[in-house]
C-alpha positions in Angstrom: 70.1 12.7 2.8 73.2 11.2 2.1 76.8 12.8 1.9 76.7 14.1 -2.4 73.2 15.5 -1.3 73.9 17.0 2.1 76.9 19.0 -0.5 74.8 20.5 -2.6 72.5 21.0 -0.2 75.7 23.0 1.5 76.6 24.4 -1.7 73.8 25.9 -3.0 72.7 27.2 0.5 76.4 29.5 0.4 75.8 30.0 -3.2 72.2 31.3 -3.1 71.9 30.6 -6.6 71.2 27.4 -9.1 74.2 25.9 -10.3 75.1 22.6 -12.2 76.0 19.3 -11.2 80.1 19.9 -12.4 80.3 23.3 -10.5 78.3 21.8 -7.2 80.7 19.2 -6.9 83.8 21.6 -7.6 82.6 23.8 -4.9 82.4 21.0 -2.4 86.2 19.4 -3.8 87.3 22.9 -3.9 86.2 23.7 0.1 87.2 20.1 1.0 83.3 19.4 1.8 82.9 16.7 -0.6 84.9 13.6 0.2 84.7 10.7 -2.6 87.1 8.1 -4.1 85.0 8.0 -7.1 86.8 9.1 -10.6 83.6 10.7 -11.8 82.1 12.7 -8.8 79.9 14.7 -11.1 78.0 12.1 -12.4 77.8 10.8 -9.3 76.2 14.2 -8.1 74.1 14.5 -10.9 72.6 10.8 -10.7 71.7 11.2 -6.9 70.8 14.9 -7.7 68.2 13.2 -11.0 67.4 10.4 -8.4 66.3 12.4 -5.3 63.9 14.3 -7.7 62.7 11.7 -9.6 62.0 9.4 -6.1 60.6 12.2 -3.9 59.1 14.4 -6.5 57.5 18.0 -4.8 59.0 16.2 -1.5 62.7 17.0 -2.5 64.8 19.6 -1.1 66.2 20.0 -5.0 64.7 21.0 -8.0 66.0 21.7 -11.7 65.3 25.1 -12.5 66.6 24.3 -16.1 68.4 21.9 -18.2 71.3 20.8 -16.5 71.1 22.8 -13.7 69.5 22.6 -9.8 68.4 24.9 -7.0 66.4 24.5 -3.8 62.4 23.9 -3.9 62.5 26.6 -1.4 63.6 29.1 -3.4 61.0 29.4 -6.2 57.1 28.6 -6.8 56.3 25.3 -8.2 55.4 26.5 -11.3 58.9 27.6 -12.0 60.2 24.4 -12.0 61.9 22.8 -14.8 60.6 19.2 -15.8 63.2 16.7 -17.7 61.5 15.0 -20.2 62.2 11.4 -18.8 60.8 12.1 -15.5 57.1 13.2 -17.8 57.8 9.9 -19.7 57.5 7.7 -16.2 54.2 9.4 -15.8 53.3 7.9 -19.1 54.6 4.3 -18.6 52.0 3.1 -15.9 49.7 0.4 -16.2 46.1 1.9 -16.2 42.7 0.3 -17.1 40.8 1.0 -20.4 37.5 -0.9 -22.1 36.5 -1.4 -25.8 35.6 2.1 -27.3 33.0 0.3 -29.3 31.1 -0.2 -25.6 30.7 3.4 -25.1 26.8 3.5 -26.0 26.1 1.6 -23.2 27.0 3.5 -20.6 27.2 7.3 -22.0 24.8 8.8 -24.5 27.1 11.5 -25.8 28.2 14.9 -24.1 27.5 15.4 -20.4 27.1 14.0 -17.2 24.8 11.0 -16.7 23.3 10.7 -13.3 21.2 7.4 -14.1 23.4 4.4 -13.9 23.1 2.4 -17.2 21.6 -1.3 -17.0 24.7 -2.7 -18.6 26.9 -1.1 -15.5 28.2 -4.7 -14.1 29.9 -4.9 -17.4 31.8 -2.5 -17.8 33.6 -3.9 -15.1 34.0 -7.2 -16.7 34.7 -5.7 -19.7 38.5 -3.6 -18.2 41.8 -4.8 -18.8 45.2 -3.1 -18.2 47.0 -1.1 -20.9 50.2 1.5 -20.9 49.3 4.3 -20.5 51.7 6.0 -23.3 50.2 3.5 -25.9 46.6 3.9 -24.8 46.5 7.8 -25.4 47.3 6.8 -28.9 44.6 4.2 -29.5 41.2 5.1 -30.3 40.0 1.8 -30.0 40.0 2.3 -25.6 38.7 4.3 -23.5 40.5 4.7 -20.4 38.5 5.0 -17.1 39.1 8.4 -14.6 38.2 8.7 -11.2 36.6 12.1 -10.5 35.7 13.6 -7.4 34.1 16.8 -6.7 35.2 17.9 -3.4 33.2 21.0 -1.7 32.5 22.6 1.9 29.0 23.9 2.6 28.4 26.0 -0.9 32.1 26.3 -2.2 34.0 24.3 -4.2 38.0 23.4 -3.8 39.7 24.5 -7.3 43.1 24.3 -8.0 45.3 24.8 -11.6 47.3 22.2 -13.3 50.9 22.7 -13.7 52.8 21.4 -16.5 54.9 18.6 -14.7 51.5 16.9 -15.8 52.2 14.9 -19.2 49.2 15.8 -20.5 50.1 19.2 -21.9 46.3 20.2 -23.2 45.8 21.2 -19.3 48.7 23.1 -18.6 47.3 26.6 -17.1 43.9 25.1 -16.8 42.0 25.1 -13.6 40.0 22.1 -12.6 36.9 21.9 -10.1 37.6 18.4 -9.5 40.2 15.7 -8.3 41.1 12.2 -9.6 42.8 10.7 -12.4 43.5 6.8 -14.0 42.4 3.7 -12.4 45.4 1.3 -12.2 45.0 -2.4 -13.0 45.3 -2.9 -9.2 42.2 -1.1 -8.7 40.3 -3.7 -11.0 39.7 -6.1 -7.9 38.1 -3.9 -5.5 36.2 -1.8 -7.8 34.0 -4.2 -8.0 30.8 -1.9 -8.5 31.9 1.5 -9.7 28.2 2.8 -8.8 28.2 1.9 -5.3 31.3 3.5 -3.5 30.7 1.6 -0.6 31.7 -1.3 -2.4 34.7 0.5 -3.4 35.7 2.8 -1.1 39.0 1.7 0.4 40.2 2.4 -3.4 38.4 4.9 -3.7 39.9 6.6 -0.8 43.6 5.7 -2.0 42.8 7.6 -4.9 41.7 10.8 -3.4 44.7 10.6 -1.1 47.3 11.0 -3.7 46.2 14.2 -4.5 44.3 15.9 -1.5 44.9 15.0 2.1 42.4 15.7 4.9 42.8 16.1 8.5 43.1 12.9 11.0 43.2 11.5 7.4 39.2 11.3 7.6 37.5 11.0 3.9 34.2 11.8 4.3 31.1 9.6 2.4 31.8 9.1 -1.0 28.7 9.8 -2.6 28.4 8.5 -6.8 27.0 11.1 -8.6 27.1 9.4 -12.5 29.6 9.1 -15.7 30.8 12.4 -17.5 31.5 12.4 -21.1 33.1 14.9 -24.1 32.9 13.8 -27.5 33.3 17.6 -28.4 37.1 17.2 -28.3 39.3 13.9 -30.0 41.6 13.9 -26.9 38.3 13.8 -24.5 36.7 10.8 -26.8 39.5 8.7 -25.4 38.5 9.0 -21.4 35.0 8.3 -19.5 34.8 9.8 -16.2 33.5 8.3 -12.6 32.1 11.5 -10.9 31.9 11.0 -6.8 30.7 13.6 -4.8 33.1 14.6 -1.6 31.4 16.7 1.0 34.3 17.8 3.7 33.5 18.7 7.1 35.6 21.1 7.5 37.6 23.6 5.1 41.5 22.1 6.2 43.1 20.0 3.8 46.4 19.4 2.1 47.4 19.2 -1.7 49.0 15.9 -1.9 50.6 16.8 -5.5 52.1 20.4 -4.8 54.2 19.5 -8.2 51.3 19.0 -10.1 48.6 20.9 -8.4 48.7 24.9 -7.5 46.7 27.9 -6.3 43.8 25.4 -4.8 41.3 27.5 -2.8 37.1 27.3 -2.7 35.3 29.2 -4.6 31.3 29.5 -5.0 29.9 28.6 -8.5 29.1 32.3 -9.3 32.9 32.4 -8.8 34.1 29.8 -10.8 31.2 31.0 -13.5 32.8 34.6 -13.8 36.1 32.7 -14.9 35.1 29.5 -17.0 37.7 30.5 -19.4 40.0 29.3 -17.0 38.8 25.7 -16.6 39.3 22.6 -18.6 36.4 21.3 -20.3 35.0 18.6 -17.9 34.9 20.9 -15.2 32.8 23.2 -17.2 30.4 20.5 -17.7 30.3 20.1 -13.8 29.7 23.9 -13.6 26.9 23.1 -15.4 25.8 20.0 -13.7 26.1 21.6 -10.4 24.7 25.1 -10.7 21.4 23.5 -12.4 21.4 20.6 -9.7 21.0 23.3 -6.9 18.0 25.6 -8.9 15.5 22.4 -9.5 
């Protein structure tokens, strides 16, 4: 890890208990662990400390448990972790792709999800361009584009709750039926046909990755199911979903995001039914979608 991070790694193993960057490091001068020449070992602590976490995310051995102060990620639930506000701001400031809100109509009729691909769908392609993310969830004029996929095994379906080192705060405590999130500029090339996932499925497949990994790292048929909309809420006029259908083989997986996603499991639709109240309001509108998909 390197030698300020193999310290506190050393430190707050003997200590057993969170502690800041100043008292880390006077452990380790104290114990004649810590060997430097630096004049300001503490900020040096603290930066590889803030960098390790900030680089590695859910991967790294550290976690702030509040202001100012670190533990270990073994010690404590996810949940329970303590999110600087910088490291939510770098969520915010990537590149993602929106359209022209004044397009909407062609694609989406209003609340819902629409199975029967519009005839203007080749230009909705054309019609993306990159935007910051921070300065697109203020404008009204875009809509930014959201891969969703609904991942299930036989008759269940994998549900998992949103944490809040997510930067939208709306979710926090909210359970979701469904994976995905913003299409990068990057993603503009290859998705050249957002209705055919054939077309698109190496990108596809990178986006699923990033937040659920399967075994032998085998993502099954990609299967497009239509575009999901929510004009019953401001914050969900700004974002047009494209809903893919995962069916997995087999019940393993991993959650890619640990961080940012928690307490996955499948569940049957009656299951996620008796708890709506717990779910965001797209995945309500796949409830829906789905439980009247399998009785016609």
């Amino acid at each position: 890890m390197g030698h300020f991070l193999d310290i506190a790694y050393r430190v707050l193993s003997v200590k057993n208990k969170p502690l800041s960057p100043e008292e880390i490091t006077k452990i380790g001068l104290k114990n004649g662990w810590l060997i430097t020449r630096g004049k300001t070992p503490t900020e040096s602590m603290r930066a590889r400390l803030s960098t390790d976490i900030l680089d590695k995310r859910d991967k790294s051995v550290f976690m702030r448990t509040a202001s100012g102060t670190f533990g270990l990620r073994e010690w404590a639930r996810p949940e329970s972790e303590y999110i600087a506000p910088r490291f939510k701001k770098s969520l915010l400031e990537e590149d993602i792709v929106v359209f022209p809100a004044s397009s909407l109509r062609k694609y989406v009729r209003g609340r819902g999800l629409f199975t029967t691909p519009p005839r203007d769908r080749r230009k909705l392609i054309v019609e993306l361009r990159p935007m910051r993310r921070s300065l697109a969830e203020k404008d009204f004029s875009v809509i930014q584009l959201i891969s969703v996929f609904i991942v299930r095994f036989e008759n269940k379906y994998l549900t998992y709750k949103r944490t809040r080192r997510l930067p939208e705060s709306r979710l926090h405590g909210y359970y979701s039926m469904f994976f995905g999130g913003h299409l990068n500029p990057d993603d503009i090339l290859p998705l050249f046909d957002v209705f055919d996932p054939k077309a698109a499925y190496l990108m596809l497949k990178r986006e699923l990755e990033e937040e659920l990994r399967l075994p032998n790292n085998k993502i099954p048929n990609l299967v497009y199911v239509g575009l999901l909309y929510d004009n019953s809420r401001e914050v969900s006029t700004q974002h047009l979903g494209v809903v893919y259908d995962v069916c997995l083989e087999s019940p393993s997986y991993i959650i890619g995001e640990r961080g940012f996603l928690m307490n996955s499991k499948f569940e049957t639709l009656d299951e996620i039914e008796n708890r709506r109240n717990d779910f965001e309001n797209w995945s309500c509108i796949i409830l829906d979608y789905e439980k009247e998909r399998l009785t016609t």
